[in-house]
N, C-alpha and C positions, 0 to 999 in steps of 0.2 A: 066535522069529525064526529062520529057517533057515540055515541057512549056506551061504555063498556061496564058491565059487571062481570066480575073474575070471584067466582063463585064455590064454596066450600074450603077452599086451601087452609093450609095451616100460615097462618100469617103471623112471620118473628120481625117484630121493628124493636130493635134496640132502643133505639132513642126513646122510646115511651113504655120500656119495658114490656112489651105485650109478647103474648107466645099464646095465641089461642085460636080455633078452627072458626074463618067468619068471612064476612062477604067484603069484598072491595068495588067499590065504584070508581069509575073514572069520565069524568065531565071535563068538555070542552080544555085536555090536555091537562086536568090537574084531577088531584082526588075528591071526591065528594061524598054525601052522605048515600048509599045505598038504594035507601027511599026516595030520594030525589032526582033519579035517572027516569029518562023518558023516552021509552022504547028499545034499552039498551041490548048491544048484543052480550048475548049469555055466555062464559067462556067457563067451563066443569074445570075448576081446576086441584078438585079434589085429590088426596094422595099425594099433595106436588106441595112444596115451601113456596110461601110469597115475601120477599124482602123488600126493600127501598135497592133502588139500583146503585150496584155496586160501583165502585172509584180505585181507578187504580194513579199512585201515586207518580208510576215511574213507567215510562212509555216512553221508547226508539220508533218513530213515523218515517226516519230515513228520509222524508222530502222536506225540502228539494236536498239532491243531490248524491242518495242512492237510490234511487227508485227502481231498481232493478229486486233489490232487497225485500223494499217494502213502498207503499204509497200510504197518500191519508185514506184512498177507499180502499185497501187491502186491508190496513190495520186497524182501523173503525169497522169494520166488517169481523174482523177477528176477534175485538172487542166485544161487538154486542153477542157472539155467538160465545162470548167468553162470562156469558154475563155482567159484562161493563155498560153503564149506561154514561158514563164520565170518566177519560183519561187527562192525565196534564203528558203533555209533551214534550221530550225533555229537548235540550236547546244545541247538541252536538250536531247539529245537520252540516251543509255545507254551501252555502255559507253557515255557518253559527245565525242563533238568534239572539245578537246582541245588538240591533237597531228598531226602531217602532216599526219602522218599512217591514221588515223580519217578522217580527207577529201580526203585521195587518196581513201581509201574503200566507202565513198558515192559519186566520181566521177567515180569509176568503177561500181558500179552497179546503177547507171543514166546513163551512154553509155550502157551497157546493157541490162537495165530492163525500163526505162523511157523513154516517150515517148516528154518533153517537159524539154529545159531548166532547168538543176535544178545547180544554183549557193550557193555553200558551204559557210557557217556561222561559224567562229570560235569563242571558246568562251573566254572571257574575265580573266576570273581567272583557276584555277587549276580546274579541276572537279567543276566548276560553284559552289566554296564554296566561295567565295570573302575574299580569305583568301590573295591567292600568284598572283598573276600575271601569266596567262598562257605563253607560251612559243611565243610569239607576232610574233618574228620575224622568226619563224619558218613555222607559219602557214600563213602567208603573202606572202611568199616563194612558199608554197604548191598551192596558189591560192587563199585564199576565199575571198569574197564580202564584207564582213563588220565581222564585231566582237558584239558580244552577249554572257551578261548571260540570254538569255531571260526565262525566267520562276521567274529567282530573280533578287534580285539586287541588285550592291556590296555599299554595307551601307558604309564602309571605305573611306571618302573620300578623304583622300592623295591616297590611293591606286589609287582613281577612276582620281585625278590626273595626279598621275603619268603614266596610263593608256594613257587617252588622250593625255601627252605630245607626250608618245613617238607613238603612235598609228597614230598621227597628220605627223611623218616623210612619214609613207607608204603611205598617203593621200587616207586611207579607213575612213569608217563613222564607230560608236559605235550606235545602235540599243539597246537603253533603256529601261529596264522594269519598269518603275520609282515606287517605291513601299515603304516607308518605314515599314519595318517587328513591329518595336514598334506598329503605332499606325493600321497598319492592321490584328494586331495580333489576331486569332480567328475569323474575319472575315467572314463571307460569302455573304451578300450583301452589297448593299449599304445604309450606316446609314440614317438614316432618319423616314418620316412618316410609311411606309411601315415597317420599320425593327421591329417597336415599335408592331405597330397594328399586327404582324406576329410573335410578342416573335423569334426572331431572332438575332443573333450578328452580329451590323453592322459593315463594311465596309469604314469609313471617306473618304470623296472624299482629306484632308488634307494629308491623308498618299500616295497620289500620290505627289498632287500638290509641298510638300515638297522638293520631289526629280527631280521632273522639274524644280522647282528653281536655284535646289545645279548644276542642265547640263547645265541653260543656264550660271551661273555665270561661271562655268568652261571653255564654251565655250568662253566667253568672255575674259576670264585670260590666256587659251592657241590656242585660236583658231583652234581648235581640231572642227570636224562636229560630231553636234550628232543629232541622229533620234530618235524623242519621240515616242515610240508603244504605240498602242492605247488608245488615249488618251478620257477622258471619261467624263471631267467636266469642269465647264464654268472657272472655274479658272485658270485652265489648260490655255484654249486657251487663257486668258485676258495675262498669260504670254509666250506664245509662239509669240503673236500679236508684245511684246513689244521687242520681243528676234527680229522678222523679221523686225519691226521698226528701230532696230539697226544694223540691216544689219549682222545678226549673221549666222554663218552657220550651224541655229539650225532648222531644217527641224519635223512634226509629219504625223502620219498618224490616221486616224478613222476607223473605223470597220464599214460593215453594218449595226449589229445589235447593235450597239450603237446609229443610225442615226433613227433604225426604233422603239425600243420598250425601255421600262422604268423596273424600279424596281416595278410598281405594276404589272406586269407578272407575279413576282414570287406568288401571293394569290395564285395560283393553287398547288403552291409546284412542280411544276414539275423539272426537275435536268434537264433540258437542256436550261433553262434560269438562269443557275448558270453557269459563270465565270467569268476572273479576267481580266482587273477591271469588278468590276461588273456594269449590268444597274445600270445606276442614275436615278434622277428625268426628268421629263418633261422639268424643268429649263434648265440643261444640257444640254439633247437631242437637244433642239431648240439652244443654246449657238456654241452646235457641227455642226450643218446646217447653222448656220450663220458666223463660223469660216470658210467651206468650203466655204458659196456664196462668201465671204470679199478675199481667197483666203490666207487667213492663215494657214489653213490646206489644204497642196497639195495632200496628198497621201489617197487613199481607200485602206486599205490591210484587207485581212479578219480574220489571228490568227486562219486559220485553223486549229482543237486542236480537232483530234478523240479521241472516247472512246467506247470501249466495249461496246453494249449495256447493261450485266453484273455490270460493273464499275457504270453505271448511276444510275441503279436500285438502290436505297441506297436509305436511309433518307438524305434528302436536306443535311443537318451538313456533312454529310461524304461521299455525293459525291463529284468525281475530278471536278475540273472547268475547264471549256473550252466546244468549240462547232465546228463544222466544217460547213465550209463556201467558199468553191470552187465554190462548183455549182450554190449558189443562191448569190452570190456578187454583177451580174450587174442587176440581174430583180430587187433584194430590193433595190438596190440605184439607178435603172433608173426609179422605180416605185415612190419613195419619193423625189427625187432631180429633176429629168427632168420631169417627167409628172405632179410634183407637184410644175412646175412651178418655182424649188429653181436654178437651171441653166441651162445654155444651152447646147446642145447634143456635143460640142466642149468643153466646162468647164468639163462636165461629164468626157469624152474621159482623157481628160490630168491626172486627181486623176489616173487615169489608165495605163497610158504610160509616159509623159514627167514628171511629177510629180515624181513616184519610179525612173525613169533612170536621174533624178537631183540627187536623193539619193544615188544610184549608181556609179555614177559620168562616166556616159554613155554617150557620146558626139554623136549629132545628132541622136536621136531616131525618125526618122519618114522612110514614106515611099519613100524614094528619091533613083533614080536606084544606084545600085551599093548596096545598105544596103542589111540585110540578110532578105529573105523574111519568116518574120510572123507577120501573119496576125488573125483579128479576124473578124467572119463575124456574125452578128446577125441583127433579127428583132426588131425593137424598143418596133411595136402595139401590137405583139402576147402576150394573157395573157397565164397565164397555175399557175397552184397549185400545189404544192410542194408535192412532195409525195418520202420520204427518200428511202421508196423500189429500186427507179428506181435511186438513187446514183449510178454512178459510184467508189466512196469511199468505202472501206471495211465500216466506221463509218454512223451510222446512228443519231448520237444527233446533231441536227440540232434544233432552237427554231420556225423555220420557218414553220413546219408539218401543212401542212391544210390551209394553207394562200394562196394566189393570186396575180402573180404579173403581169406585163407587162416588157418581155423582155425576148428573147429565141435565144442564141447561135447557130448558123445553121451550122458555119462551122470552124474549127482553123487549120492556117496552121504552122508549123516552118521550116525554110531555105528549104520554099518552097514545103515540104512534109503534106500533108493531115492528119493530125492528129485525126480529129475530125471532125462528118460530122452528122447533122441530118436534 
């Protein structure tokens, strides 16, 4: 492997506070000193930001078992082009990944098929029915990163208990779908003006906030880490505020498209501004951007969540929810947060890097020599418009189609290998 210097950029690593115009080496797949490359190739990366490679915390792979949707080299591909150099994998496939068997077959075809990082998600109960307790300490064993039912979520709460008691010895985090099934029962948006005026079954922003209650009180009773997935209303964060006021080791993440658009999107009907949670109101929206500037919410992850263009096609009622959100993660939220003045190009960067690897519990995430080199390199000013065709994703439902953002990934590397280059 040659060594690489990445030359002039403006290079923001949170983790060590730095924000200043300077040279990056890269040796035998890790970072090194500048000075001590030997014969490296030269890469102008002038005008363009150099990060530590971003982590997304919440990724649908679809394989095995919809591969139609998505595969690991479709969505490892949409990753690195998304500026991802690490996704965790969340555990609804089909089978579910609730057996070690389960995560050695998606870390065998991630070293073979995948081009970036892909870290295993086990899940929580038996076949994600929140009935039994999956096999905890098996798949702990096996590797994975955290534990998820993500798609539901175990209503039982002794079970969820006893979950994090014992889930708290491995000192992995529990990745929440927080959802209660009663009152989001028949759902498809979010309740409100919109649902009413739209003859639609709403969605209560209360059958989340319910079960953000029931994590952080538990976290507090076993001090178990739990991570709130995307989280979606002002209540939400009024109690994650108080969870981090207490010094609790209860961590959330936001979605772009929770940061950028509302429930009156859906007037058009269109099924790619349908999922779970679903858009809220304006109130919300603006609650979720002020819970990031305040730094209450550390984590950007996108719940990239293919489908069929098939699957979409349905009347609102009976399409799947979810969207996919690799590619357009850093233009919509550099576009709404950093150019729209809500933080700074360092504040941004961290929701992306030191932010998921606190979740993690990844020690020194930045670009300091000796770490592994990935890297993400993009333009802040470049605009460009969204246009699904040119996904690298098999998934095309995206709510972003036809929109305009400011912000274009130029180059992703992982331990120092070129993944991604435009």
């Amino acid at each position: 492997m040659n060594d690489i210097l990445l030359k002039g950029g403006r290079v923001v690593d949170p983790g060590r506070n730095i924000d200043q115009v300077m040279d990056l080496g890269i040796s035998n797949g890790v970072f090194a000193d500048p000075a001590d490359l030997h014969d490296p190739e030269v890469v102008d990366v002038s005008g363009l930001v150099v990060t530590p490679g971003f982590i997304d915390v919440h990724v649908h792979l679809r394989q095995p078992g919809n591969t139609a949707a998505e595969t690991i080299a479709t969505g490892t591909l949409a990753a690195a082009a998304g500026g991802f150099t690490s996704i965790v994998a969340m555990p609804n496939t089909n089978p579910p990944a609730d057996t070690a068997g389960a995560i050695e077959y998606l870390r065998s075809q991630a070293a073979q098929k995948g081009c970036v990082r892909v870290l295993p998600c086990g899940c929580l109960t038996k076949g994600r029915q929140g009935k039994e307790m999956a096999g905890i300490g098996g798949l702990a064993a096996a590797g994975v990163a955290a534990f998820s039912d993500d798609g539901s979520c175990v209503q039982d709460h002794a079970l969820m208990r006893h979950l994090a008691e014992y889930i708290q010895s491995f000192n992995l985090p529990i990745l929440d779908h927080c959802e209660n099934d009663c009152l989001a029962a028949g759902g498809v948006m979010h309740e409100g003006k919109w649902s009413v005026l739209l003859g639609m079954k709403g969605y209560c922003s209360a059958a989340e906030e319910l079960m953000v209650a029931r994590d952080v009180i538990l976290s507090r009773m076993t001090g178990a880490r739990f991570h709130i997935q995307h989280i979606s209303s002002k209540e939400c964060v009024r109690l994650l505020a108080e969870a981090r006021r207490d010094r609790l080791p209860v961590t959330a993440e936001v979605t772009p498209h929770h940061i950028a658009l509302t429930d009156e999107c859906i007037k058009t009907y269109d099924t790619n501004f349908k999922m779970n949670p679903p858009l809220r109101s304006e109130e919300d929206r603006k609650a979720l951007i002020e819970g990031l500037a305040s730094g209450v919410i550390t984590v950007i992850a996108t719940d990239h969540a293919p489908h069929t263009n098939t699957a979409k096609m349905v009347e609102f009622d009976d399409a799947p929810f979810g969207v996919v959100g690799l590619e357009t993660a850093l233009p919509v939220s550099l576009t709404i947060l950093y150019h729209g003045g809500v933080l700074t190009l360092p504040q941004l960067i961290s929701k992306f890097t030191t932010g998921p690897a606190e979740v993690l519990g990844l020690k020194r995430y930045d670009l300091r020599n000796g770490n592994p080199a990935d890297v993400t390199i993009f333009d802040p000013e470049k605009s460009f418009t969204v246009d699904p065709e040119k996904f690298r994703s098999k998934a095309r439902n995206t709510p972003f189609a036809g929109r305009t953002y400011k912000g274009v990934i130029k180059r992703t590397y992982v331990g120092g290998k070129l993944v991604f280059q435009q």
